[in-house]
C-alpha positions as CSV (number, residue, x, y, z in Angstrom):
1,X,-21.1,34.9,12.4
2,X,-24.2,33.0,13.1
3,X,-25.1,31.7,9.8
4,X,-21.2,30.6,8.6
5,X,-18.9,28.2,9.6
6,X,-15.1,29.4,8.6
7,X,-13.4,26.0,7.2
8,X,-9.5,24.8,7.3
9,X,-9.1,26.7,4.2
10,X,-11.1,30.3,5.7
11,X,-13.6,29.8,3.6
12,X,-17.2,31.4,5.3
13,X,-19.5,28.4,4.5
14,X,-23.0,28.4,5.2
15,X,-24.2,24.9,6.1
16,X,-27.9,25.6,5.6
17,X,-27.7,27.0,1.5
18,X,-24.2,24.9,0.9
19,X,-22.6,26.2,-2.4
20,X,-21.1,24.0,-4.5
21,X,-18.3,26.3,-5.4
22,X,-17.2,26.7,-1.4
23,X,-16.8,23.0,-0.9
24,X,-13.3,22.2,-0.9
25,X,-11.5,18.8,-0.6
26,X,-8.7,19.6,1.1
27,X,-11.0,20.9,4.2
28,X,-13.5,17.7,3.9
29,X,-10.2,16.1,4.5
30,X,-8.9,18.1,7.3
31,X,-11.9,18.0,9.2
32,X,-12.6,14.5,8.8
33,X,-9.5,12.9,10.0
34,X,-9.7,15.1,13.0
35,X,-13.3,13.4,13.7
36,X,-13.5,10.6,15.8
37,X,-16.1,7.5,14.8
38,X,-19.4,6.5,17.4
39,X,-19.2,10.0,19.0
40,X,-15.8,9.3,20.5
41,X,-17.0,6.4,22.6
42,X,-14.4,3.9,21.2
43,X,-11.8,2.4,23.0
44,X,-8.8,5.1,20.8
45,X,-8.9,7.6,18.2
46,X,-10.4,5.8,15.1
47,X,-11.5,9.1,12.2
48,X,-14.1,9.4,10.0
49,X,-11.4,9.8,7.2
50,X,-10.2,6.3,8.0
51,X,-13.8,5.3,8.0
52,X,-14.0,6.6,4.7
53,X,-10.9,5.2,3.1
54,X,-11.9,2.0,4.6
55,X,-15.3,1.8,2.7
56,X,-13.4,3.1,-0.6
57,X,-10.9,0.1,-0.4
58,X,-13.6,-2.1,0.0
59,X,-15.5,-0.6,-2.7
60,X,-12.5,-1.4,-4.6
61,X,-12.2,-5.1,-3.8
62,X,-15.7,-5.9,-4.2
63,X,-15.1,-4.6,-8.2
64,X,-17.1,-1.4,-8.0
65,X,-16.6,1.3,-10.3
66,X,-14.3,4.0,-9.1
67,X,-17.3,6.6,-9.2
68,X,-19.0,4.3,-6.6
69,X,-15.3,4.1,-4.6
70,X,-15.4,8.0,-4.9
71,X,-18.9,7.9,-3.6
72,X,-17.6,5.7,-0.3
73,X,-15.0,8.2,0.1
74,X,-16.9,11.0,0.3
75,X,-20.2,9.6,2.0
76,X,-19.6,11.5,4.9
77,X,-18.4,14.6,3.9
78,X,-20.9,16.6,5.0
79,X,-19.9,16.1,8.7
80,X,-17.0,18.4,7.9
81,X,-19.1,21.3,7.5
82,X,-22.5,20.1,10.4
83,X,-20.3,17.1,12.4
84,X,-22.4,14.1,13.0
85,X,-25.3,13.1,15.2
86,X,-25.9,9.8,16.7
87,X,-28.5,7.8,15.3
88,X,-31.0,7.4,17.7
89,X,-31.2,11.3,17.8
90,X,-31.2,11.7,14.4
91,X,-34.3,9.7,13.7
92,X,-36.1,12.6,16.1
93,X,-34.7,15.4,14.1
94,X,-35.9,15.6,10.3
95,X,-35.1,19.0,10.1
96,X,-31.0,17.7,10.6
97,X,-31.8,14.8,8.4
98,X,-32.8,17.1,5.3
99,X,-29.8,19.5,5.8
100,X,-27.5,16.4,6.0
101,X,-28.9,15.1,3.0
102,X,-29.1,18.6,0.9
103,X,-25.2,19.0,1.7
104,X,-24.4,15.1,1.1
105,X,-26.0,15.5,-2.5
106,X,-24.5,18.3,-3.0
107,X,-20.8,17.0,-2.7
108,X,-21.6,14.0,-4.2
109,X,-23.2,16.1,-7.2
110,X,-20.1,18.6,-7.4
111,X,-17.1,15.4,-7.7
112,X,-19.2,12.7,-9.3
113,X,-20.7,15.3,-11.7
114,X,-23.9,13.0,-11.9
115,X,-26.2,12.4,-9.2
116,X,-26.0,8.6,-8.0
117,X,-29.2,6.6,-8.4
118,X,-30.9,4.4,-6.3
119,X,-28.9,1.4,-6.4
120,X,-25.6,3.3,-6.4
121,X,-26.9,4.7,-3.5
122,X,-28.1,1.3,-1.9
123,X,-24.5,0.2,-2.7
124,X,-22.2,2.6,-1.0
125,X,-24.7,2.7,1.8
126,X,-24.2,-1.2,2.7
127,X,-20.4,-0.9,2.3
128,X,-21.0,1.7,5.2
129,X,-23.2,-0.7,7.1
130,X,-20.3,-3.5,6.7
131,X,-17.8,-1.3,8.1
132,X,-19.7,0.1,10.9
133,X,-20.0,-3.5,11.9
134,X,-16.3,-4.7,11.9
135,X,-15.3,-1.0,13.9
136,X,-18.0,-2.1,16.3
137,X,-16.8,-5.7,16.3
138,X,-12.8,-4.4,16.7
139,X,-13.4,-1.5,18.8
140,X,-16.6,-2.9,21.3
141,X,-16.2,-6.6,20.5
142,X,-20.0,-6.0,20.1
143,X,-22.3,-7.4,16.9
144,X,-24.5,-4.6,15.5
145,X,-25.9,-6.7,13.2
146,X,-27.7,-10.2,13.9
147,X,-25.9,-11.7,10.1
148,X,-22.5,-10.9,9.7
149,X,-22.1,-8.9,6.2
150,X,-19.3,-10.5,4.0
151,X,-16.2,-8.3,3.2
152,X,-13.8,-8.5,0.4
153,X,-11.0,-6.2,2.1
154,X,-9.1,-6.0,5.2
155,X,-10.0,-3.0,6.8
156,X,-7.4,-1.2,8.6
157,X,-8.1,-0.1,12.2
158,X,-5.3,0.6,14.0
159,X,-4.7,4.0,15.2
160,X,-3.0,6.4,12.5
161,X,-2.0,10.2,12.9
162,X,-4.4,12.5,11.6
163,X,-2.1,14.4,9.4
164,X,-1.1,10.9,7.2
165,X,-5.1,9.9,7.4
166,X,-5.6,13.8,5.9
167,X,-3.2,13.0,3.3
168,X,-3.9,9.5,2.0
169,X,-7.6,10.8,1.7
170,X,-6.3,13.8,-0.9
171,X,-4.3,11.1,-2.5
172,X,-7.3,8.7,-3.2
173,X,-9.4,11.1,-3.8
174,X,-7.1,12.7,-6.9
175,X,-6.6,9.4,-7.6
176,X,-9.6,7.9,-8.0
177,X,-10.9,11.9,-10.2
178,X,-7.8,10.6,-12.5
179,X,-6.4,13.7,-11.1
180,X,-2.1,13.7,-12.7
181,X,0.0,14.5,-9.2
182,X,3.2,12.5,-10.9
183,X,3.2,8.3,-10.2
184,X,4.5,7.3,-7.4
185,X,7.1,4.5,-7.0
186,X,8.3,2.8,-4.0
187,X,11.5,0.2,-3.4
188,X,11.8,-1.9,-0.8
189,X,14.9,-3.9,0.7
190,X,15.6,-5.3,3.8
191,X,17.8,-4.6,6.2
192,X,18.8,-6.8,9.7
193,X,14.9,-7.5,10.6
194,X,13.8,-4.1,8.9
195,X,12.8,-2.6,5.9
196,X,14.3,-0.1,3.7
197,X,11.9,2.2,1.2
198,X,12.8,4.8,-1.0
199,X,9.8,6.5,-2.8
200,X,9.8,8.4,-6.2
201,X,8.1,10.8,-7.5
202,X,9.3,12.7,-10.3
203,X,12.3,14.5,-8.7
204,X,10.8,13.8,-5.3
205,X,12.3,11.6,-3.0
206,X,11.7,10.2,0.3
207,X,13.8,7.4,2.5
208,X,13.4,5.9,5.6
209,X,13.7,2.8,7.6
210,X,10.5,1.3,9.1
211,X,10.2,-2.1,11.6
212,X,7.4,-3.8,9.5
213,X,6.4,-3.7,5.7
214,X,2.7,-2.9,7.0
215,X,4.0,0.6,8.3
216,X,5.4,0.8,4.4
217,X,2.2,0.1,2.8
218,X,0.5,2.4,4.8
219,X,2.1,5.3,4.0
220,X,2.6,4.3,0.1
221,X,-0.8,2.7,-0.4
222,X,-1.8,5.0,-3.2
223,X,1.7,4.0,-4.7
224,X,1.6,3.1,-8.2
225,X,4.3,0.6,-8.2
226,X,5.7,-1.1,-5.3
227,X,8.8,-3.6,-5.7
228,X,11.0,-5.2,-3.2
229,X,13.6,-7.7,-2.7
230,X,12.0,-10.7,-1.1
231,X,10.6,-14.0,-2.2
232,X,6.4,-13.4,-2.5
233,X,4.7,-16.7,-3.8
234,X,5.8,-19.5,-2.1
235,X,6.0,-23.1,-2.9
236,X,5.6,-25.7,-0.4
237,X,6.7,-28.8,-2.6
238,X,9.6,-29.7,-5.4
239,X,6.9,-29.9,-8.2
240,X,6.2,-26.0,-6.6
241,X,9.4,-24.4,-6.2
242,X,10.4,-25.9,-10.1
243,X,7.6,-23.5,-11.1
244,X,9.4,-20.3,-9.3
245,X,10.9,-18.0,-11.5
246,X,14.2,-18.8,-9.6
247,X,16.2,-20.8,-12.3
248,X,14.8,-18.8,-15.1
249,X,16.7,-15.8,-13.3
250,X,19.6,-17.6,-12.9
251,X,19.9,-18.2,-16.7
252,X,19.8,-14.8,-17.4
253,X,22.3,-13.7,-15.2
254,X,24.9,-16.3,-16.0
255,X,27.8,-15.6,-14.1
256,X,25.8,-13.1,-11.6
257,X,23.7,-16.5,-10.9
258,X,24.9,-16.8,-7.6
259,X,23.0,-13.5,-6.4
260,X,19.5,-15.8,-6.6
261,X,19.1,-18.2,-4.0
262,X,16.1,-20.8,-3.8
263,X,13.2,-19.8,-2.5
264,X,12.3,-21.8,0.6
265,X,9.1,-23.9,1.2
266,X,6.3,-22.5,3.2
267,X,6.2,-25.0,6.1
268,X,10.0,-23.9,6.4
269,X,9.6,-20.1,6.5
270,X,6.5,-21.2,9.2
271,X,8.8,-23.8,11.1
272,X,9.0,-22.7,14.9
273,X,12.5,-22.6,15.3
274,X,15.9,-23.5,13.0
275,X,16.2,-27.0,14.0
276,X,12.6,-27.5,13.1
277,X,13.2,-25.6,9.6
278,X,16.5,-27.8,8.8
279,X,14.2,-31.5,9.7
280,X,12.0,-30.0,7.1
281,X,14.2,-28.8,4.5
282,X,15.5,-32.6,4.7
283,X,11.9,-34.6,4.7
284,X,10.6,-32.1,1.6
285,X,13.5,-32.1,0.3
286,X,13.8,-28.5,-0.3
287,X,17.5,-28.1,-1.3
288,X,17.9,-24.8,1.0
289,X,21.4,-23.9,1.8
290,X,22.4,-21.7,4.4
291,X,21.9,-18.5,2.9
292,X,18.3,-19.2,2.0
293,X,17.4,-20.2,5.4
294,X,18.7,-17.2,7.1
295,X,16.0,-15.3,4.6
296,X,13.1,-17.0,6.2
297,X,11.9,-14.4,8.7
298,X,12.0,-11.6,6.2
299,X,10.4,-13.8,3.9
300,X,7.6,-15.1,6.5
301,X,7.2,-11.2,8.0
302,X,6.2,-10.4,4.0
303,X,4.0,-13.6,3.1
304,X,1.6,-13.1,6.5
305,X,1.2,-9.5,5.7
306,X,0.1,-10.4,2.2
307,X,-1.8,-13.2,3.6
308,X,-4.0,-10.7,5.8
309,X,-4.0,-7.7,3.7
310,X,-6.1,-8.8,0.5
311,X,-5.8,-5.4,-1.2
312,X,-2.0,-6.1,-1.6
313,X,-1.9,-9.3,-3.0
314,X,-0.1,-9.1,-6.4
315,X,0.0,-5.7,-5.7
316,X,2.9,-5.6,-4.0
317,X,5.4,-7.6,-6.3
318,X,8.5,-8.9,-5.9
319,X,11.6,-7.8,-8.0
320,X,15.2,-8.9,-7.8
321,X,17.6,-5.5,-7.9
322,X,20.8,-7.3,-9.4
323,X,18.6,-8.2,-12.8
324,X,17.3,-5.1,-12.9
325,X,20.7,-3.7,-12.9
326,X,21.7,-6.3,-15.6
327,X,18.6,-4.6,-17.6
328,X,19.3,-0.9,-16.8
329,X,23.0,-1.8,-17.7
330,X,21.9,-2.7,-21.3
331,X,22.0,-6.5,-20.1
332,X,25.5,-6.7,-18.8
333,X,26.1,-8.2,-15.7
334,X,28.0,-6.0,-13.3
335,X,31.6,-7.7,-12.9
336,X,32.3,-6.1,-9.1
337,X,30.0,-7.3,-5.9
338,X,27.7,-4.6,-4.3
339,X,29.6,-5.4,-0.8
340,X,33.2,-3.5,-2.2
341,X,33.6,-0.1,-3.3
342,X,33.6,-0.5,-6.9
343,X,30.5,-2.4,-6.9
344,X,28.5,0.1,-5.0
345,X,30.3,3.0,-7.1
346,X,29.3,1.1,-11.1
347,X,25.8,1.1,-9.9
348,X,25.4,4.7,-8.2
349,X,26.6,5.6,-11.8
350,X,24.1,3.3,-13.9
351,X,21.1,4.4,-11.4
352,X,22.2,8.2,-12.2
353,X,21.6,8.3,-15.8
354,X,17.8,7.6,-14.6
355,X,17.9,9.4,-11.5
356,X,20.1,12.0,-11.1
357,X,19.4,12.4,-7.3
358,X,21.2,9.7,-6.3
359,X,23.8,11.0,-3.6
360,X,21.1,13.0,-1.8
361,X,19.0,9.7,-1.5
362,X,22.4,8.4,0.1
363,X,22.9,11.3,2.2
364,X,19.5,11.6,3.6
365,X,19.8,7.8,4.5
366,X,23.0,7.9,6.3
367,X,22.0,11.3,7.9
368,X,19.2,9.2,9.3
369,X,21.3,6.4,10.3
370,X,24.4,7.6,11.9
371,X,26.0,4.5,12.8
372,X,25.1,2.8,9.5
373,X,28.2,2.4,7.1
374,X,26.5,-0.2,4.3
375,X,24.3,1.8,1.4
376,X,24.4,-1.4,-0.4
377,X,20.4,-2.3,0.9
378,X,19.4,1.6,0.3
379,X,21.2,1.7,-3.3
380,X,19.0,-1.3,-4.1
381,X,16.3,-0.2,-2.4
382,X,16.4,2.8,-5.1
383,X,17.0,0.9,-8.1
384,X,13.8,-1.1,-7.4
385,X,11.9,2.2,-6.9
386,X,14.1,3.5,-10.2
387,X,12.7,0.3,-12.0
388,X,9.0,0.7,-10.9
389,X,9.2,4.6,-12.5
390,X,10.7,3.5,-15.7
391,X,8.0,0.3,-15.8
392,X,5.2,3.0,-15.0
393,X,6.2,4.6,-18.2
394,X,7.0,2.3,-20.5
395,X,5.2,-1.2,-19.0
396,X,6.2,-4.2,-17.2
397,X,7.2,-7.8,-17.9
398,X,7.2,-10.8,-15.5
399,X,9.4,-13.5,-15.2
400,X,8.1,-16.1,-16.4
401,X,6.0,-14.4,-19.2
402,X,2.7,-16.2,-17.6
403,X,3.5,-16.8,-13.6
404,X,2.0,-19.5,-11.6
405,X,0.2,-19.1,-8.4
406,X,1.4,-20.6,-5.2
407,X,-1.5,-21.9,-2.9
408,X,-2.4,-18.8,-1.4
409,X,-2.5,-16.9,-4.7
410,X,0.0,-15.0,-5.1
411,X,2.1,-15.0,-8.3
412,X,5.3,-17.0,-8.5
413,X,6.7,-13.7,-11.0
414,X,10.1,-11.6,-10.5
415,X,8.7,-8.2,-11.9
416,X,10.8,-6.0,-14.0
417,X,10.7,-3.0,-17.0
418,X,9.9,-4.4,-20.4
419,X,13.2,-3.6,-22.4
């Protein structure tokens, strides 16, 4: 018993002659989101998985290949099978040092299939420097470093369950070896100050209601498509909002025009209160009526998590679910509203012919949600997620063909299939 560890998966692994063969991702997983980062000494629970994932999403935004984001996510792998020694110990022990580094190149040899060279190594070792510093920095409110290293991501640090940390590692990790586990789409609606999503993936299904679109994007952020029903790119003059895809849409959906409302400015979505918001639609002249305004804390909840989550900046793209049932209705516009029977009935019955699950998406919904009557929100909710499925398979179009970008970046697109 001595000489072995037994792993997650009962595996007898012996740490000192690691075999290539016995190394299994699902226990590197499982033991490193139950790991906790600096020895436990931070302030909560913060895992080496989440580490890990961290310094692969960086990896991504700074451009680097996805061998070298595999390589981030997997640089400490070998602390599932010998745990992890502080540093100022581990200078004392080379002994340690040249296990740690025997198992490390082992892993790394076994999923990148060719061992990393210097610079590679150089590479996913400073991403692992940068993050060290911004945990120290959010957990310690203490500089490591003397120069603050530059970042291209947003790191996430707040504290996360370790059974979803376990399972977004797997998820990256098959992702990023091109692994096929069936694309998954999510569809997102709102729903009086939350958030409606409904995930597919192949016959899988999930629904739920969540407070903010970050909790959304944490559990979907190895989604492949994620669409939902709010303004993203906004202007903040006339010359701007002519340039939104707004009027375009309206065009299209003729007598269904009255379903797309003008997107208002950014100062107004920003205002401090409504009186505030109404001065400014008047001095901008922003032509918001009514309905548009009452959108603006959805709309502002969406643009500052875009605004501080880089890695979901066109990335998470807004659709319009009425168009995309004009599309998935072989570009007719439905004649009843969504708010009366009929209406809600014609489009269970388009969405069916591409998802034939669509009452149990409905039950599970209302099963959550006792007191809730409406399933207009979750039947759009679906036919965005419905819509990203069908645009993984056969591509995508925007609307306009070549978007513009408000100030911030983001696209000024409505994202549908490409029919």
């Amino acid at each position: 018993m001595g000489e072995y560890i037994t792993t997650f998966s009962k595996i007898h692994f012996t740490p000192t002659e690691p075999v290539a063969a016995d190394i299994k991702i699902k226990d590197v997983a499982h033991a490193l989101s139950l790991l906790c980062r600096a020895n436990g000494h931070f302030r909560s629970f913060f895992s080496v998985a989440q580490h890990s994932i961290n310094c692969a999403m960086e990896a991504r935004e700074r451009g680097c290949s996805p061998r070298i984001q595999l390589a981030c996510l997997l640089h400490d792998a070998s602390e599932a099978y010998i745990s992890d020694v502080t540093r100022p110990i581990k200078k004392l022990l080379p002994d340690y040092r040249e296990f740690e580094d025997r198992l490390q190149n082992t892993i790394w040899n076994k999923y990148l299939e060719q061992q990393l060279n210097n610079d590679e190594v150089a590479q996913v070792f400073q991403i692992d420097d940068a993050m060290l510093y911004y945990e120290f920095l959010y957990f310690m409110e203490e500089q490591i470093f003397e120069q603050k290293p530059d970042i291209k991501s947003n790191p996430d640090f707040e504290f996360r369950g370790f059974e979803r940390t376990e399972k977004q590692f797997v998820s990256l990790f098959n992702k990023l070896k091109g692994k096929k586990t069936g694309t998954v789409s999510v569809g997102v609606d709102g729903c009086k100050g939350e958030w409606i999503a409904v995930s597919l993936s192949d016959e899988i299904f999930e629904v739920g209601k969540y407070k903010t679109i970050n909790e959304i994007c944490e559990k979907y952020y190895t989604a492949d498509a994620m669409l939902i029903d709010v303004p993203i790119g906004l202007p903040e003059s006339r010359n701007e909002a002519i340039k939104r895809p707004d009027n375009e849409l309206r065009s299209k959906l003729s007598k269904k025009s009255s379903s797309v409302f003008n997107t208002p400015f950014r100062q107004i979505v920003n205002a401090p209160d409504t009186k505030s918001a109404w001065e400014l639609n008047n001095e901008l002249d922003a032509r918001q009526n009514p309905i548009s305004m009452a959108l603006c804390n959805g709309i502002k909840h969406v643009d500052d998590f875009l605004q501080n989550n880089y890695e979901w900046k066109n990335r998470l793209l807004e659709s319009h679910p009425e168009y995309c049932f004009y599309l998935l209705n072989g570009e007719i516009p439905l004649d009843d509203s969504k708010l009366n029977e009929n209406g809600i009935e014609a489009r269970i019955k388009i969405l069916k012919a591409y998802f034939p699950n669509v009452r149990e998406v409905i039950d599970t919904y209302l099963k959550q949600n006792k007191f809730r009557k409406k399933i207009d929100d979750v039947v759009d909710a679906l036919c965005l997620a419905v819509v990203g499925q069908l645009g993984l398979e056969q591509g995508f179009k925007t609307i306009p063909d070549i978007p513009f970008k408000d100030r911030t970046g983001l696209n000024m697109q409505i994202t549908v299939i490409n029919k």
